[in-house]
C-alpha positions as CSV (number, residue, x, y, z in Angstrom):
1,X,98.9,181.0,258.0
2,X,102.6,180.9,257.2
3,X,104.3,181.7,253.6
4,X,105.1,177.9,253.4
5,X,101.5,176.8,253.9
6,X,100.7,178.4,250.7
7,X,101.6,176.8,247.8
8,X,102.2,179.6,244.8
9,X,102.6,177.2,241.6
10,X,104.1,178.6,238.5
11,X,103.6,177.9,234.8
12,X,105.8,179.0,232.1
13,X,107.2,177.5,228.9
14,X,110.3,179.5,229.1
15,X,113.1,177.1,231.2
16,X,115.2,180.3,232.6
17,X,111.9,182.1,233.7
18,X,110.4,178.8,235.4
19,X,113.8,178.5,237.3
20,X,114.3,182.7,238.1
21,X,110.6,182.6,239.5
22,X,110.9,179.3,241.8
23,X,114.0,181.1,243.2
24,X,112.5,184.4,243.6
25,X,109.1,182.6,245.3
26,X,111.4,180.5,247.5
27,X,113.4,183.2,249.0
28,X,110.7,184.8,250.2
29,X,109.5,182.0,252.0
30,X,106.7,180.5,249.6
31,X,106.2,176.6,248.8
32,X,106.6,176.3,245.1
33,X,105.5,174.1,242.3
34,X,106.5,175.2,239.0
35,X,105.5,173.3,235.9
36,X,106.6,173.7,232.1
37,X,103.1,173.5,230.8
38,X,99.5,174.1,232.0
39,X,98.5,170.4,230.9
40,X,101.3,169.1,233.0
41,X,100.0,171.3,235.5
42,X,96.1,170.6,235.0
43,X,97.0,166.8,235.1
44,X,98.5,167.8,238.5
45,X,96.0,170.5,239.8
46,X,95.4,170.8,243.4
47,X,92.3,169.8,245.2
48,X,92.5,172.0,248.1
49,X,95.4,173.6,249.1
50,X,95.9,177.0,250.1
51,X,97.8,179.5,247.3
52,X,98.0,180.5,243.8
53,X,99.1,180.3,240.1
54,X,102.0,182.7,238.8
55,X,101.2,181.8,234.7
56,X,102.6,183.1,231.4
57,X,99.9,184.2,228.9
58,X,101.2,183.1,225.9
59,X,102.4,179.5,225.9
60,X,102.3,176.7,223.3
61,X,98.9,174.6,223.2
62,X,97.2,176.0,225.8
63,X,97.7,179.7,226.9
64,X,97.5,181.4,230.4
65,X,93.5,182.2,229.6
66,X,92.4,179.3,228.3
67,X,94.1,177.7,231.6
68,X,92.4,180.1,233.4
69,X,88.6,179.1,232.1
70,X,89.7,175.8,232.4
71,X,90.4,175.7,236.3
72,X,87.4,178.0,236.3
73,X,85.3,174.9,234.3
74,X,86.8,172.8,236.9
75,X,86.0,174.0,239.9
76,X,88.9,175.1,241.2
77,X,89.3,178.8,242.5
78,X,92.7,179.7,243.1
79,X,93.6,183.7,241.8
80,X,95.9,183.7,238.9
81,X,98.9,186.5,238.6
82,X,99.6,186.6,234.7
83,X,103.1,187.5,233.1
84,X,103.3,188.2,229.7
85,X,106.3,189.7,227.1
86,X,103.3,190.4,225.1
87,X,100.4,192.2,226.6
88,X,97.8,193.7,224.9
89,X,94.5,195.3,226.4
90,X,92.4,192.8,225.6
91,X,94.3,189.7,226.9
92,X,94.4,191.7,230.1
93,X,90.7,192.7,230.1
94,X,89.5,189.3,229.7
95,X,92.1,188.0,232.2
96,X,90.5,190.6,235.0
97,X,86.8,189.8,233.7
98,X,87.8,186.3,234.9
99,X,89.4,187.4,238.4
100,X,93.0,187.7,237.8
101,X,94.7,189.5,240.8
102,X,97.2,191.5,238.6
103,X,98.4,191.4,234.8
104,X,102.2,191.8,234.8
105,X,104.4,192.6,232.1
106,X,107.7,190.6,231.4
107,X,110.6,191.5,232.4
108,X,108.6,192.3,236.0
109,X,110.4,194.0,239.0
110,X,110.5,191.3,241.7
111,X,109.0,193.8,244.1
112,X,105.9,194.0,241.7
113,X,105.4,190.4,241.6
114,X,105.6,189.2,245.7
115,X,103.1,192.0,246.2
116,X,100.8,190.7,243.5
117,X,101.6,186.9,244.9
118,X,100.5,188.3,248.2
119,X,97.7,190.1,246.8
120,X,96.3,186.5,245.4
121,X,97.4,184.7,248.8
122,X,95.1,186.9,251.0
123,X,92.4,186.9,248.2
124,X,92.4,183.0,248.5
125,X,92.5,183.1,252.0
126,X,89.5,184.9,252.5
127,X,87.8,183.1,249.9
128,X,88.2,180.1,252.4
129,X,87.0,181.6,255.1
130,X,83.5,182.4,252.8
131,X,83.3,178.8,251.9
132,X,83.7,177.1,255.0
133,X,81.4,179.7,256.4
134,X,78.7,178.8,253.3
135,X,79.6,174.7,254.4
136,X,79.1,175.3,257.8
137,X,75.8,177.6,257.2
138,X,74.6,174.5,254.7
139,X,75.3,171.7,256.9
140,X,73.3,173.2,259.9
141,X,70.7,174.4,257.6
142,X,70.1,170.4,256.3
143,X,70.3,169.1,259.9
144,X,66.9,170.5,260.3
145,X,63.8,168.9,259.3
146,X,61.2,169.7,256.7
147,X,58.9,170.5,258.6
148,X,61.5,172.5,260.4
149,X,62.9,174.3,257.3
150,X,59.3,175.3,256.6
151,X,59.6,177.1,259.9
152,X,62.9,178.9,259.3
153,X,62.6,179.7,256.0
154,X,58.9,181.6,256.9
155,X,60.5,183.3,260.3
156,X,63.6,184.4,258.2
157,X,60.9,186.3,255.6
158,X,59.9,188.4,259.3
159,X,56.7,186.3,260.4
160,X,55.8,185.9,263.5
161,X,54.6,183.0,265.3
162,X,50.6,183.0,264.8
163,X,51.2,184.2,261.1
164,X,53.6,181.6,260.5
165,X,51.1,179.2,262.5
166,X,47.8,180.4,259.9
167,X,50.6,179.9,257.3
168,X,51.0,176.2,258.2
169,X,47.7,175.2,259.4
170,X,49.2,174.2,262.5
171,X,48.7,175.5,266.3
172,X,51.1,178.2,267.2
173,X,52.5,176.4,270.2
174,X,53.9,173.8,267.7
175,X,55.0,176.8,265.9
176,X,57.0,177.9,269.1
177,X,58.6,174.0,269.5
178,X,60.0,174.2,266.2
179,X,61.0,177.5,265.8
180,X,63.3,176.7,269.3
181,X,64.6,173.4,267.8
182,X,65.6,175.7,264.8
183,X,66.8,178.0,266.7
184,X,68.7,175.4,268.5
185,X,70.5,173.2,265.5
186,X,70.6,176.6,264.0
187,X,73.2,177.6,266.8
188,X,71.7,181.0,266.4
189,X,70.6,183.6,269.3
190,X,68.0,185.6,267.6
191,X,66.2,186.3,264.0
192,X,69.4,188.3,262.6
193,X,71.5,185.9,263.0
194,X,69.3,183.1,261.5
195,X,68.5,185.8,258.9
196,X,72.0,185.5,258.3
197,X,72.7,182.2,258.3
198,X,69.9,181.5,256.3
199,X,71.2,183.7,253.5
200,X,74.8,181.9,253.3
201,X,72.9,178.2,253.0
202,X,71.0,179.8,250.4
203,X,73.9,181.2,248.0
204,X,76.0,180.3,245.7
């Protein structure tokens, strides 16, 4: 993924920041959305895309942590980089408690800040690659049938066959048809890997 696929957007009240920071993010080769407030920018938050918020923490209204529990209360998961003139330990604390990628104080050396942007970028990047393995894990995992799921769900706890036949009141060559169809809609080669699998539909 190239710089320019990412998006980094940027809240901060301050005009001469907003502008210094879209230039800075540009020139290194970053797509940038910089808004003057988080309600302008919650009213235009991104479904899906690929990057991360550069925010002030003190700002009128709303400030960079409330923002921050509010995309949080909203579902979306994209790192935050926080720049403040006026930091304090707390502020910071709470800000890392919520999964803030760094806590920057104002004026920051631009060297400091693409390495923190960067930082965030690869955090949401492999925070991708998690979810679309959980989707992927979920959407074979509910192809299966009950009776089915009954199966994998008693082979993934380590039971064999016969058990897992007792188990069901069923004859253990039905047990062996549905434990290959699992393994088949499953796309899995042996009980590690459904193991696996079966742990990523199951989280959260």
């Amino acid at each position: 993924m190239t710089p320019t696929e990412r998006t980094v957007f940027v809240v901060d009240d301050d005009p001469s920041v907003l502008r210094s920071l879209e230039r800075l993010l540009r020139s290194a080769g970053y797509a940038v959305e910089a808004h003057a407030s988080p309600r302008v920018f919650l009213d235009h938050a991104p479904a899906d895309r690929p990057g991360c918020v550069v925010v002030d923490l003190r700002m009128p209204e709303i400030g960079g942590l409330d923002l921050q529990e509010e995309l949080a209360r909203r579902g979306f998961e994209l790192p935050l980089v926080f720049l403040t003139g006026h930091g304090d330990v707390p502020s910071s604390v709470r800000a890392m408690k919520g999964g803030a990628i760094d806590f920057l104080s104002k004026p920051c050396d631009d060297t400091d800040l693409l390495a923190a942007v960067e930082r965030a970028l690869a955090r949401d990047a492999e925070a991708r690659v998690v979810r679309a393995e959980k989707d992927a894990a979920r959407a074979r995992f509910a192809s299966l049938t009950p009776r089915e799921r009954e199966v994998c769900l008693l082979v993934a706890r380590g039971l064999l066959n016969k058990q897992i036949a007792a188990e069901l009141g069923t004859a253990e060559k039905t047990i062996k048809v549905h434990r290959g169809r699992v393994m088949e809609k499953l796309a899995v080669e042996s009980v590690a890997d459904l193991v696996r699998l079966v742990d990523r539909a199951q989280s959260s």
